[in-house]
C-alpha positions in Angstrom: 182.4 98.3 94.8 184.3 98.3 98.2 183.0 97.9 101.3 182.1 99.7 104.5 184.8 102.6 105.5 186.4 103.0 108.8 185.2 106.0 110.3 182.8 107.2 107.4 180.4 108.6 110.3 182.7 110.5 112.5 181.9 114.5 113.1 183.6 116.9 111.6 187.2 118.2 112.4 187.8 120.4 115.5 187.1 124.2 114.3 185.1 123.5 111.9 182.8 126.3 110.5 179.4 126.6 108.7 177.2 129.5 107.7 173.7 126.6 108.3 173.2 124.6 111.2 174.1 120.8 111.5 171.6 118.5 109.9 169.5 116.4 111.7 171.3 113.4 113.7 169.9 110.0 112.8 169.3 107.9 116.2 170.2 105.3 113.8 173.0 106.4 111.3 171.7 107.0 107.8 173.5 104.2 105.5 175.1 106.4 102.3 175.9 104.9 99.0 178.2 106.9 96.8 178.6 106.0 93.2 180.9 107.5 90.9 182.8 106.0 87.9 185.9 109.0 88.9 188.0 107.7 92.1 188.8 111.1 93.1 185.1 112.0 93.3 184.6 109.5 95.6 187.1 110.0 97.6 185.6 113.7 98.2 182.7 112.6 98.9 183.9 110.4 101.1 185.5 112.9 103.2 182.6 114.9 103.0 180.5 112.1 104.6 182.6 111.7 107.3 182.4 115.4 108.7 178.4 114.6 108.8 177.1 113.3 112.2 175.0 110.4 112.2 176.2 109.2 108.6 177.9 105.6 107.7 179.4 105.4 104.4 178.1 101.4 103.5 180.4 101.1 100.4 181.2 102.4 97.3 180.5 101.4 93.4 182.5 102.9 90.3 179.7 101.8 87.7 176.2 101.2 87.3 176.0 97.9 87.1 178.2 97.8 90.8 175.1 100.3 92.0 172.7 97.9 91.8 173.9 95.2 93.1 175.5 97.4 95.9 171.7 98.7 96.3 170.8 95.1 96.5 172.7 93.8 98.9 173.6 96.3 100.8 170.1 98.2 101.2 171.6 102.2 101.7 169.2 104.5 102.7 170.4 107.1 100.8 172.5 107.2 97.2 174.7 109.5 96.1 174.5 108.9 92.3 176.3 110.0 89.1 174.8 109.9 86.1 177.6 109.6 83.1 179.3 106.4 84.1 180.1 103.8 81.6 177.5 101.0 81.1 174.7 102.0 82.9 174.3 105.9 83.6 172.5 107.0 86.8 169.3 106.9 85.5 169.7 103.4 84.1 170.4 102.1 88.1 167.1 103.8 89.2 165.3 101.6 86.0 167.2 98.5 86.5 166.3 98.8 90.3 162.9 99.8 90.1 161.3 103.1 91.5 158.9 102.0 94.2 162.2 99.9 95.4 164.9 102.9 94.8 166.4 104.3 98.1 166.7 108.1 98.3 168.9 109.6 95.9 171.0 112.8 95.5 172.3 113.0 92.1 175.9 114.3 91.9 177.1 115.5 88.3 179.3 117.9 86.9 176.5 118.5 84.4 173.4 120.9 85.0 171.2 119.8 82.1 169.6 116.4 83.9 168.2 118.8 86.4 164.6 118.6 85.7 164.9 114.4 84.4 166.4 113.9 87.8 163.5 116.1 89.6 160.8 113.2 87.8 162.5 110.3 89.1 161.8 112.0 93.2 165.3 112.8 93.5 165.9 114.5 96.7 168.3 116.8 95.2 170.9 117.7 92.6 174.2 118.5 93.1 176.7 120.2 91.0 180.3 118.8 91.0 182.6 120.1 92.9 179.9 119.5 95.7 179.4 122.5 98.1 180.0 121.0 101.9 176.8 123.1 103.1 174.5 122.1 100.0 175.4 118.0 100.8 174.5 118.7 104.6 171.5 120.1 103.5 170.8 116.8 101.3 171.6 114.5 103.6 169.4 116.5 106.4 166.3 115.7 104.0 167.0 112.4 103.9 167.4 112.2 107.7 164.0 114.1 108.1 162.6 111.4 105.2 163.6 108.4 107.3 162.6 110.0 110.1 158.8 110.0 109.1 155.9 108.4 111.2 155.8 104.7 109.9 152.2 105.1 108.7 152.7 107.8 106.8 155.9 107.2 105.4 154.0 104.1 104.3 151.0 105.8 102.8 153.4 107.9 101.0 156.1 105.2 99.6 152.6 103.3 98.0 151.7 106.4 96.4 154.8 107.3 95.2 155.0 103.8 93.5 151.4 104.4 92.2 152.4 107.6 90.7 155.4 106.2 88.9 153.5 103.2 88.3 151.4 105.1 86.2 154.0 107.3 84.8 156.4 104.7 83.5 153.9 102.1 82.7 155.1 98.3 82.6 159.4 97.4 82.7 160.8 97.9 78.9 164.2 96.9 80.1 165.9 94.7 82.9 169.2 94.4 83.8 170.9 90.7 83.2 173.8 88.8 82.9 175.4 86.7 79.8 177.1 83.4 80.2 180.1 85.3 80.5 178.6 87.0 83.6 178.7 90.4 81.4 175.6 92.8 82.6 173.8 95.0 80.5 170.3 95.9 80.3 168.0 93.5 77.7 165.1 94.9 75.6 162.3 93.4 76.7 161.0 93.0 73.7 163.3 91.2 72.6 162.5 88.3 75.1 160.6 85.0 73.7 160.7 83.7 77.0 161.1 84.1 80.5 161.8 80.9 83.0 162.3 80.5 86.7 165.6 79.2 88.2 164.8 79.7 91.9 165.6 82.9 92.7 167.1 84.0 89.4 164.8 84.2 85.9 166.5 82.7 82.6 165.8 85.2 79.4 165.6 83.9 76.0 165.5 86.1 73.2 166.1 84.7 69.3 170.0 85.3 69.7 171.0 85.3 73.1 170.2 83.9 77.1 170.6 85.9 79.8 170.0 85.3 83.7 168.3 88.1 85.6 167.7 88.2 89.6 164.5 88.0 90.9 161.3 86.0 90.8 159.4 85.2 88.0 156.6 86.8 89.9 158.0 89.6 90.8 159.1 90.0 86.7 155.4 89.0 86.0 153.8 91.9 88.1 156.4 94.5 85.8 155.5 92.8 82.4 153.3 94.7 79.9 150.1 92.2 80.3 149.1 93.4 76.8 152.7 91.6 75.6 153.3 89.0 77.9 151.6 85.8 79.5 152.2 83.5 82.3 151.4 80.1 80.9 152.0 78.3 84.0 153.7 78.9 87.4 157.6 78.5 85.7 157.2 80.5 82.3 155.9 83.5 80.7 155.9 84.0 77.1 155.5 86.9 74.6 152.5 86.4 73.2 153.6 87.5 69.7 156.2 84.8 69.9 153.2 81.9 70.3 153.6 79.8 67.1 151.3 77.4 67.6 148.2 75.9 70.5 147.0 72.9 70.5 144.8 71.3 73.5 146.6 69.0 75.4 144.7 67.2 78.8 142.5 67.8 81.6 142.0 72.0 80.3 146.0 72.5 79.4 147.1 73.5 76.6 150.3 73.1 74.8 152.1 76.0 73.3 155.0 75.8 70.6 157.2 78.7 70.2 159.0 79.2 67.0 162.0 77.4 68.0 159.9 74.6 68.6 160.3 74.5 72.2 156.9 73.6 73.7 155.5 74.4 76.9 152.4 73.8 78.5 149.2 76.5 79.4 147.5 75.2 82.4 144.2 75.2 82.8 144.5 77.3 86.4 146.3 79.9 84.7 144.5 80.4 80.9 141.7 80.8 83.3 143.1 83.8 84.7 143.5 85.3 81.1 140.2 84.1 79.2 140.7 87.2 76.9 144.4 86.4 75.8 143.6 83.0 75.2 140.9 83.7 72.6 143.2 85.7 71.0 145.8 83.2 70.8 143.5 80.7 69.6 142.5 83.2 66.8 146.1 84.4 65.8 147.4 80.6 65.3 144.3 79.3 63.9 143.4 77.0 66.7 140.1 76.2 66.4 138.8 73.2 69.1 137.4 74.0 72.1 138.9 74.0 75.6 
């Protein structure tokens, strides 16, 4: 990932012809992220940018993992994705980032067959590599038009957009995390015995293997399956397959063993918030005393 490029939102070259008119100019220039694993491809695109008024090329990223963290910290308006790249692919990034939090995107492939994938995940368009100059005008004029919407509405819509893919996707399967080597890939959810805050990061423990994801463990909570996981207390949340044992404990909590042996407590506050889950917890290990 590199960062922003010197004169990424200058016009076009003197002389400079097109069969359409200019797109829309942003009062504030629309931040582009392009993301490609092939150098030359960004490059073009690059160049491309930079004949398109009101644009500002924020940075680049030549992998999937790079794209999310560019999307991250960077915050682009609008993506210019691949979608082979090694690690994660294109549609990986929009997973490990999240819908309802994705930026605009443009996908831009040398492949046709995603067409109708990329069309479900509300890209704004698809573009064939190499990319026409009028047909990425056009794409970034939607985007300009997008941004430009009144902020009620544009808020109405962004909610039901999320809803819609809320419902669509149903709860996170996979997140993307980091080894102890700092390696990224994205962990099976399943997989995961338990999930543990670390301020503004998440520790992931599955049978084999830790891992360290960004975010909050509230934020992880709200994307969990609530069928498969349970937040035992404001730290941790635990698969519920993975409880080994419950046992009361003090004052309403309850103390939960894992098969490790690791033990962690179930406060009262939150086994009330999941009266339903408990009783079957209690009948899957056999606990049988009251709360």
């Amino acid at each position: 990932m590199t960062g922003p490029k010197a004169g990424a939102g200058s016009t076009a070259a003197p002389g400079a012809v097109s069969d359409r008119a200019a797109p829309r100019v942003a009062a504030v220039p629309l931040k582009v992220l392009v993301v490609d694993d092939e150098a030359p491809a960004r490059r073009r695109l690059a160049m491309l940018l930079a004949r398109i008024p009101g644009v500002v090329l924020v940075g680049e990223a030549a992998n999937g993992v790079a794209a999310v963290e560019a999307i991250t910290e960077l915050a682009p308006d609008l993506v210019l994705l691949d979608i082979r790249m090694p690690g994660l692919d294109g549609f990986e990034v929009i997973e490990a980032v999240g819908r309802a939090a994705m930026p605009d995107v443009v996908f831009v492939t040398a492949f046709d067959e995603h067409a109708v994938r990329a069309f479900e995940v509300k890209a704004l368009d698809y573009l064939l590599k190499p990319v026409e100059p009028v047909r990425l005008r056009d794409a970034v004029g939607r985007a300009v038009a997008r941004r430009g919407e009144a902020r009620g509405a544009r808020s109405m819509r962004r909610e039901a957009v999320a809803t819609i893919a809320a419902e669509r996707v149903g709860p996170m399967r996979r997140l993307l995390a980091y080894d102890a080597a700092g390696a990224a890939s994205l962990v099976d959810l399943d997989a995961v015995v338990l999930a543990r805050a670390q301020r503004n990061y998440v520790q992931l423990r599955t049978p084999q293997r830790e891992f360290r994801a960004r975010g909050t463990i509230g934020d992880l909570a709200d994307r969990l399956d609530p069928q498969r996981f349970l937040r035992v207390n404001r730290s941790d949340i635990v698969r519920l397959d993975a409880i080994a044992q419950l046992a009361p404990w003090s004052h309403g909590d309850y103390r939960i063993v894992l098969p490790d042996g690791m033990a962690l407590l179930w406060s009262r506050r939150y086994r009330a918030r999941d009266v339903g889950q408990f009783s079957l917890v209690r009948e899957r290990t056999g606990e049988a005393k009251g709360a």
